[in-house]
Each structure stands twice: as C-alpha cells, then as structure tokens.
N, C-alpha and C positions, 0 to 999 in steps of 0.2 A: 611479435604481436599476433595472436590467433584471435579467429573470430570474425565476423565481418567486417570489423574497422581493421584487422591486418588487412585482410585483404583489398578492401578500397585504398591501402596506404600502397601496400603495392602495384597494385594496377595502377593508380593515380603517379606514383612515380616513374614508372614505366613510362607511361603517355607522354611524358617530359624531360626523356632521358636523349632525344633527337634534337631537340632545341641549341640554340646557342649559349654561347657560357652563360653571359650576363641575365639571359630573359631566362634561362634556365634555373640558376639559380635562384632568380628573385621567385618564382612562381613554385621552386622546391623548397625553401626559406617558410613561403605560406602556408604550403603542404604538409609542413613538417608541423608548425603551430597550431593547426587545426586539427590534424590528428593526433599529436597529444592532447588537445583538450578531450576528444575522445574517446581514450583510453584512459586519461587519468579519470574522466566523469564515474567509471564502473566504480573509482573507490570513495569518488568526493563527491557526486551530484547529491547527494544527500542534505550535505551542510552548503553548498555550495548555492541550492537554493530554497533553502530554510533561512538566509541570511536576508533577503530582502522582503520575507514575507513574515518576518517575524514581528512587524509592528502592524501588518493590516490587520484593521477591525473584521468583527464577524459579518457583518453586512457585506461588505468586498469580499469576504472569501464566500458567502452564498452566491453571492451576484456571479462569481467564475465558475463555480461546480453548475449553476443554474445554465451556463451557458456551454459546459458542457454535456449536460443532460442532454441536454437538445439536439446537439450537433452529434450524440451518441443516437438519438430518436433518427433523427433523420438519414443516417449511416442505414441505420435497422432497415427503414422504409425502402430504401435503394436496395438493399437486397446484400447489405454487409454482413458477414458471417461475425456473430458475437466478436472471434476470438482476435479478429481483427480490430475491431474498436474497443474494446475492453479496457487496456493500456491508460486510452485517453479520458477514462471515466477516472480509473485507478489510480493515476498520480497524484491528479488532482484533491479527491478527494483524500488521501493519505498526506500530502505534504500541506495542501489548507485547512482540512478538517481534523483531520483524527490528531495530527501533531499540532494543534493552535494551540495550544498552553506549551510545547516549548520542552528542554529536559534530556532526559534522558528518554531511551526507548521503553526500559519498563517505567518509568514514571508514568506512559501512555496507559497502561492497563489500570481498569476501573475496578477490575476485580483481580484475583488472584487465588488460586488451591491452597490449602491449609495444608498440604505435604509441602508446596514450595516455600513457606513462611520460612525466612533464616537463610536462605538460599541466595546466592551471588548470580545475577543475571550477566552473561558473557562469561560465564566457566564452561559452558556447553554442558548445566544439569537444569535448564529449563527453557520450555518454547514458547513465543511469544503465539499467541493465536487468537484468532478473532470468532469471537463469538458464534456470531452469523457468519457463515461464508461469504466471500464478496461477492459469488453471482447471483446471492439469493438480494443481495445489496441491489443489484445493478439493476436484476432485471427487475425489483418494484421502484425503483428512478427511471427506469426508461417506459415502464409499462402504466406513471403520471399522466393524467389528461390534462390537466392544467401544471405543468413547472413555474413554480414560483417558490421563492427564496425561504418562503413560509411549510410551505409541502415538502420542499426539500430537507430544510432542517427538520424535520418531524420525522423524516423517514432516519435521518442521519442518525438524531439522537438515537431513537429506539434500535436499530441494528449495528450502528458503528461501535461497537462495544469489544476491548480488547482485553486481553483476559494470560494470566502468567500461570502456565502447570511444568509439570515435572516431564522429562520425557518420558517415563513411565509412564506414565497418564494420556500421554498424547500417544503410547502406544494402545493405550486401552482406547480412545476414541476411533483408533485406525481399527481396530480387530472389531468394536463396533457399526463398522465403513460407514463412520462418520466423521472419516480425514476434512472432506469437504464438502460433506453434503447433510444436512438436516432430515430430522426424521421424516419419513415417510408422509404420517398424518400429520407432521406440523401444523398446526394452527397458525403461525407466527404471532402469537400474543408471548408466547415465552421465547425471550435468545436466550436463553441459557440453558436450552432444553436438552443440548447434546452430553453436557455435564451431567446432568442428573440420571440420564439413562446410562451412562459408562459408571458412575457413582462416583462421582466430582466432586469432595467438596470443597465450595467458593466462599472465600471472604472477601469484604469489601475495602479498597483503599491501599494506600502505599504501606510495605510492610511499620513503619515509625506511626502511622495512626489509626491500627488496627488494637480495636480494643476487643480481641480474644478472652470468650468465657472461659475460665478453668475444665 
C-alpha cells in the first residue's frame, strides 16, 4: 500500500509491534480495519457516500455547502493558502450539488459536444469537464458578502455546469490554455465561453433526448 495511508499503516504498526501479545493484537486488529477503510475509500468513497445523501432535500444540501462557504471564508481570512482549503469547498459541493439527481457520471452533464453524440462514456473517447473551472467557482462563493442558501444556489446554478467532449476537444481547449482557466476578459455572463473560443460545438441534454437538427 503506497501513498500516505501506506505509510501511516506502517508506522502505525510499527509503534505497536513492542506491546504484548494480547494488547498488541487487539490494537493491530483496529489498525488493520481502519486502514483498509482507507485504502479501499480511493476506489469506493464515491458511492460510499452518495448512499446516504441520496434522499436529502435541496435546502439540506444548500444549508451544508452554506456552511462550508464559510468555514472556506474564514480559512481565507486566517491567512489559509486556497490550496489548502479548496478540498473542503470541492467535495461538498460535487457530492451534494453537482450529483443531486443521482445516475451515472455523464447523466451529470447538462450539455454535451455534437462530436461526442453516439459516444460511450467510460471507453476513454470522452472527458467529463466543467464548464466554469472550479476556482473561478470558489473564489465568487468565498468572495459572497452575504452566504445564504439563496446566493449560494444562484452562484451554483450559473457555473456548476458540466459538460461531455471528446478528448480531441479537450485537447483543443488545452492548446487554447483553457485546461483550467477562462478567458482572459471573461465577463462571466457566458460559462460556456471556453467552447466557443476553441469551436465547440454543444448540445443540450442526455444523448436519448437530444432533438438534433439534420
């Protein structure tokens, strides 16, 4: 097991390899349960907890992103480097917001490329990608004067917007170095601005209720 939970399993076993059998045991028995759940998390935390937020209302899930707005604001104010709190803005709002209807991962995208129309998401010929990047997300939810569950969702609707192209496309965004970052003068009245400058084009909806002109 690499990575920092190998290493916490090692060391953590380590520390308790001088003990006695029995206390030894019980306390490497725990050791052991707890870091499996932290390695298997890399492949399951996903579903693992989509499972009990799958029945909260929209108001409970503003009410938690609302609260972590906040505790992202006040990180700021202390003199927290973004890239340290970021995380705690980004889960949140990805497992309560962006996935609250549920599905599959592309069912999430609101839009989709008319190259990828017909296209198998999980073949590795299309990338899930967001709109808006999420620091352009974050920093107008943390840069609110007033956080309320209202401001919130206003910000969410308009930029949480996920969107299905081709990797060919997403290499045209990159060579536009608009991997992750919005144009220049963006006004942010258009998310979808980075498409149209690479020459994108987006349809709306899952490909089954896309009523494509000839």
């Amino acid at each position: 097991m690499g990575g920092p939970a190998g290493c916490l399993g090692v060391a953590a076993f380590n520390s308790v390899r001088g003990m006695g059998s029995d206390e030894g045991q019980s306390v490497r028995c725990g050791l052991s349960k707890r870091i499996a759940v932290v390695y298997t998390s890399r492949r399951c935390l996903p579903n693992l907890l989509w499972r009990p937020m799958k029945d909260m209302n929209e108001a409970k899930r503003l009410e938690l992103i609302v609260e972590a707005v906040r505790y992202c604001q006040r990180a700021r104010t202390l003199g927290m480097p973004p890239s340290c709190y970021t995380k705690a803005l980004r889960e949140p709002i990805y497992f309560l917001w962006t996935r609250r209807a549920g599905g599959r991962k592309d069912r999430l995208a609101r839009y989709r490329s008319r190259g990828s129309v017909g296209l198998k998401y999980g073949d590795g010929e299309l990338v899930f990608d967001h709109a808006v990047p999420f620091n352009y997300l974050q920093s107008e939810l943390i840069q609110l004067e007033e956080v309320t569950p209202e401001r919130v969702r206003a910000v969410l609707l308009k930029n949480d917007i996920c969107v299905l192209i081709t990797k060919s496309e997403n290499d045209r965004l990159n060579a536009n170095g608009l991997q992750s970052k919005m144009l220049s003068d963006w006004d942010h009245a258009d998310p979808l601005a980075r498409y149209k400058v690479a020459g994108i084009e987006l349809v709306e909806g899952a490909p089954e209720h896309q009523n494509l002109p000839a």
